[in-house]
N, C-alpha and C positions, 0 to 999 in steps of 0.2 A: 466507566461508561465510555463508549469509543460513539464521538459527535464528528460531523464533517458537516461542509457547505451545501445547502440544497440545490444551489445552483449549477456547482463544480459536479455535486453528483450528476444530474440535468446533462451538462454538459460530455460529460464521461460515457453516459448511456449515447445517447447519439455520435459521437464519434468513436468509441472505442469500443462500444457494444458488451460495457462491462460497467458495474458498481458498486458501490460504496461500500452498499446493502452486502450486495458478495462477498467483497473484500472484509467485512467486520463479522462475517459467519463463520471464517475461517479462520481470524484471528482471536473469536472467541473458542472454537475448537479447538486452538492451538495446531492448526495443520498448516501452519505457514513454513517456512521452509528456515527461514533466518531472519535476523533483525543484526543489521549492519549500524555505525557509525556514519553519517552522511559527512563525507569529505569539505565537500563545500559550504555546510553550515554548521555553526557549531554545537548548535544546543539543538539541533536535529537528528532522528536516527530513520532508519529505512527497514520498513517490513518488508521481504523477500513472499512471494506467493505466486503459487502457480493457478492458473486461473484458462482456462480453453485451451489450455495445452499448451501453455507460455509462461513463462517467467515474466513477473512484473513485479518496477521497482513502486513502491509506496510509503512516500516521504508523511512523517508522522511526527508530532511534540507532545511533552503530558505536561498538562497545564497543573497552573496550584491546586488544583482539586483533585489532581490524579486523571484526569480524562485523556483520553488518546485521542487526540485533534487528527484526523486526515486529511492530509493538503492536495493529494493526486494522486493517479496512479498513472504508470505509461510503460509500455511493454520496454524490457532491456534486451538485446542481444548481448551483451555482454553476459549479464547476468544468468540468459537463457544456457548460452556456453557455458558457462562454471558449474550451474546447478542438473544441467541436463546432459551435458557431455556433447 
């Protein structure tokens, strides 16, 4: 089961014009592009998706029951570069 904050969602939709909702369509389709190792946390990893024509990083945990927590999402340039050219 992939759960996230309704509020972050909330938040996500008005400034980013993207959500959750999106994001967990694609990661049940499996059309996400990569799932990284998040450098700066350690028991974090990062689903890689493209989303309106951009790369965006989505920082993720699976909790004791196996759920896929998602904590954000925010467009990468760097990422956009690597996976787009």
């Amino acid at each position: 089961m992939i759960v996230w904050d309704n509020e972050k969602n909330q938040k996500l939709q008005i400034e980013r014009d993207i959500s959750f909702d999106q994001i967990s369509e694609i990661i049940l389709k499996k059309e996400y592009l990569d799932i990284l190792d998040n450098p700066s946390r350690p028991n974090q990893q990062i689903f890689v998706v493209k989303l309106n024509d951009y790369i965006y990083s989505v920082p993720f945990i699976i909790d004791d029951q196996l759920n896929i927590i998602l904590k954000t999402a925010y467009p990468s340039r760097k990422l956009n570069k690597k996976y787009t050219g």
